[in-house]
N, C-alpha and C positions, 0 to 999 in steps of 0.2 A: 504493500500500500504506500503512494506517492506523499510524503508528507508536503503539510501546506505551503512552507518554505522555501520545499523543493522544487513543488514543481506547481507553482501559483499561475503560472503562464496557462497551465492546462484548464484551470477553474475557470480563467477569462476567456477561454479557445469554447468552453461549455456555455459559458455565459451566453456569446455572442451566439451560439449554436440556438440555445432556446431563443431569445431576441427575436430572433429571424424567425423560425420554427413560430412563435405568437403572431408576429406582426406580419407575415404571410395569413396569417389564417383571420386573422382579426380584417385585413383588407378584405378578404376572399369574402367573409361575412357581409360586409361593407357593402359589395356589389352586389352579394342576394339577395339583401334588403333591398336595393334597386330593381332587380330582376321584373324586367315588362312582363306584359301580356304573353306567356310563352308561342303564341301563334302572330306575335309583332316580329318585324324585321329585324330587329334589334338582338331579340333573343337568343338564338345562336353562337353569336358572334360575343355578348356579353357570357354565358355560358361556357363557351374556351376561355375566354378570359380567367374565369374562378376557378376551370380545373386546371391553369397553367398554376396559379396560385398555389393552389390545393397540396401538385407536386414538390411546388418549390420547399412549403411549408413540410413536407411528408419526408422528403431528402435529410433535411436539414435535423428531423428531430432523430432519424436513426444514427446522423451525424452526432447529434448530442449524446448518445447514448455511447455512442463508440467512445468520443473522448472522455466519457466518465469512465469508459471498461476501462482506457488505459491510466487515467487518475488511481484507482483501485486495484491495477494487475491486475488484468485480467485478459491476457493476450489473444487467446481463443475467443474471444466476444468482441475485440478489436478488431479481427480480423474478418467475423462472421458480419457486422454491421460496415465494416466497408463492402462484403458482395450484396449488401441488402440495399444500399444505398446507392451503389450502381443501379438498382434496375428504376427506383425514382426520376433517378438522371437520366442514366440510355429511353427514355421515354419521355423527356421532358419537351421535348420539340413536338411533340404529336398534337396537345392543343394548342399550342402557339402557332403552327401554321394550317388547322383548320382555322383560328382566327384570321390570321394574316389571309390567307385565299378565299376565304369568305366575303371579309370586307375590302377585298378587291376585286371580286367576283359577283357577291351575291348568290353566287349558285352553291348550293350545300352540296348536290353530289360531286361538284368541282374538289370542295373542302375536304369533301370526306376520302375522298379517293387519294388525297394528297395525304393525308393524316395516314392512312392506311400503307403509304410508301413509307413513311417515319417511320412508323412500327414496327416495317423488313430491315429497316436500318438500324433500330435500334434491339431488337433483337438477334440481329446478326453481331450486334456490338455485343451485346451477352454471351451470347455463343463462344464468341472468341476470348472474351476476359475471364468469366467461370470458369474454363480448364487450365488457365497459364499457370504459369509459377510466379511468385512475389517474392519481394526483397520485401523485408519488415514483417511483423510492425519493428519502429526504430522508434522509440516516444524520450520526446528530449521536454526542455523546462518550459516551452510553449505548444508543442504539438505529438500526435504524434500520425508517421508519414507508413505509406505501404506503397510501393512503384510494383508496375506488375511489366510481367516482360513480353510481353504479347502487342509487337509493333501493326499487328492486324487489327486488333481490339482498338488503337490511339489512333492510327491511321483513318478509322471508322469515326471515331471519336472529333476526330478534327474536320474532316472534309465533310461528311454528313451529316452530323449532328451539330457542329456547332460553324461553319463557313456559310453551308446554306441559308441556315434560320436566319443569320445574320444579315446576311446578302438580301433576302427578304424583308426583312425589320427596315433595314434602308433604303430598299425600291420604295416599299410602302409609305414609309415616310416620305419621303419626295415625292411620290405620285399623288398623296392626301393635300400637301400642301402647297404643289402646284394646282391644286383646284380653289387656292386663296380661299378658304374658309373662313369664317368668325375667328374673332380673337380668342373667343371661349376657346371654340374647336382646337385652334391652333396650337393653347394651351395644353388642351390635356392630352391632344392626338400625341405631341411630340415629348411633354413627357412621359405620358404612359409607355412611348415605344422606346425613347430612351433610358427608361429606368428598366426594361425587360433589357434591353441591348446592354446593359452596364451587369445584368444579372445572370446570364451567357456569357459575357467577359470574365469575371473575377470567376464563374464556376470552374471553367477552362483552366484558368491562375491556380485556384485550388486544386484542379484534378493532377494536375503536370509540377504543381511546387514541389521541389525538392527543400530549400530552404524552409526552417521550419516559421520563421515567423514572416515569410510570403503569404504562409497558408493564412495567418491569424489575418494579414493587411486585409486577402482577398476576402475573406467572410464578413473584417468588417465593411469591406464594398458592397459586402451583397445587402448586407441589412440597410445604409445609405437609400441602396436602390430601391429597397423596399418602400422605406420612407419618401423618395419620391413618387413612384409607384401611390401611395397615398395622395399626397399631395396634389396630384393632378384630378384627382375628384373632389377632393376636399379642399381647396386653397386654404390658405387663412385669408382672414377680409381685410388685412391692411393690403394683403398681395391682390386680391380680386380688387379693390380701389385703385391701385398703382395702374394697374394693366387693363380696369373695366372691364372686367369680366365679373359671370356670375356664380353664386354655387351648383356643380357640373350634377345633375343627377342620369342614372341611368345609363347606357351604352350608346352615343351617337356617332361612332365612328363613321358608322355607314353611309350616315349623313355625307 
């Protein structure tokens, strides 16, 4: 067992693990409480939205639990919560680009058919990382790291799962706000895609950190994103004053 002196780095690695793990999920509520008319436009599209959420928040807490196995020694539950928390991840593009194709599309069997290619990519990315060999766990005074040696699994990992979505997230954004929307719109269009885009980034940072307190920088990116990710529904009203806009309810991306 880690004493607290030792390895304090690890408590705050937990810390920011739940953080995130809440504040995904506390958003994701946020938006069902908005959730339309399920037979309105909107629907759908708000919908992937909460289950992009839902993962993020799901990731994160089996991440919490892992760095608490290695706070307490406990190597084998370390190791079991990093393959449990890959499949969160290798799946995490699936509603984010039924979103993304959706509200660029409109057409759900478009969405869906897209989502459904995520899936063979992200279950090919299982495939491959479930059998390999790893290096670690290695748990030092801020983390602790497991590199797995399956360049088929990363290779998967980076081109599919995480080049595309992104490539996506930025068509989209340009293509939304070349249509000059509202200022509201503009607002939340581009932080919402920016705070998912910052949330794909730092996840990457953390799958590939070797360094251990990259991994802490990247988590706490994620949780930032998170809270922007808020923010673009919720402004606070000195910020809706500044900029005139109003409180954002609902999913109008489509718009």
């Amino acid at each position: 067992m880690g004493g607290f002196s030792g390895f304090g780095g690890l408590i705050l690695n937990a810390t920011i693990c739940a953080a995130i793990t809440l504040s995904a999920l506390a958003f994701a509520w946020t938006l069902h409480t908005q959730d339309p008319d399920p037979k309105s436009k909107n629907a759908p599209s708000l919908k992937a939205l909460i289950a992009f959420w839902v993962v993020v928040a799901i990731a994160f807490l089996i991440t919490f639990v892992r760095v608490t196995a290695a706070f307490f020694g406990y190597p084998d539950l370390d190791v079991l919560c990093y393959y449990l928390a890959a499949v969160p991840l290798g799946f995490l593009p699936v509603p984010l680009v039924f979103f993304i194709v959706y509200v660029a599309t409109g057409d759900k069997r478009s969405a869906w058919t897209m989502s459904l290619l995520f899936t063979v990519f992200g279950t090919m990315y299982l495939l491959f990382l479930l059998p390999s060999e790893i290096v670690g766990p290695d748990v030092t005074y801020w983390a602790t790291t497991i590199t797995s040696e399956s360049d088929f699994a990363l290779t998967i990992y980076l081109s599919a799962l995480f080049i595309v979505p992104t490539a996506m997230i930025i068509a989209l954004l340009g293509s939304i706000l070349a249509r000059k929307p509202s200022k509201r719109s503009q607002y939340r269009v581009a932080l919402t895609l920016v705070a998912i885009s910052l949330v794909f980034d730092f996840i990457l940072v953390d799958a590939v950190a070797i360094d251990c307190v990259m991994q802490v920088a990247a988590r706490i990116f994620v949780l930032i994103s998170v809270v922007l990710a808020f923010l673009a529904y919720h402004p606070p009203e000195r910020l809706q004053e500044r900029l005139r806009i109003q409180e954002i309810a609902g999913c109008e991306v489509d718009d």
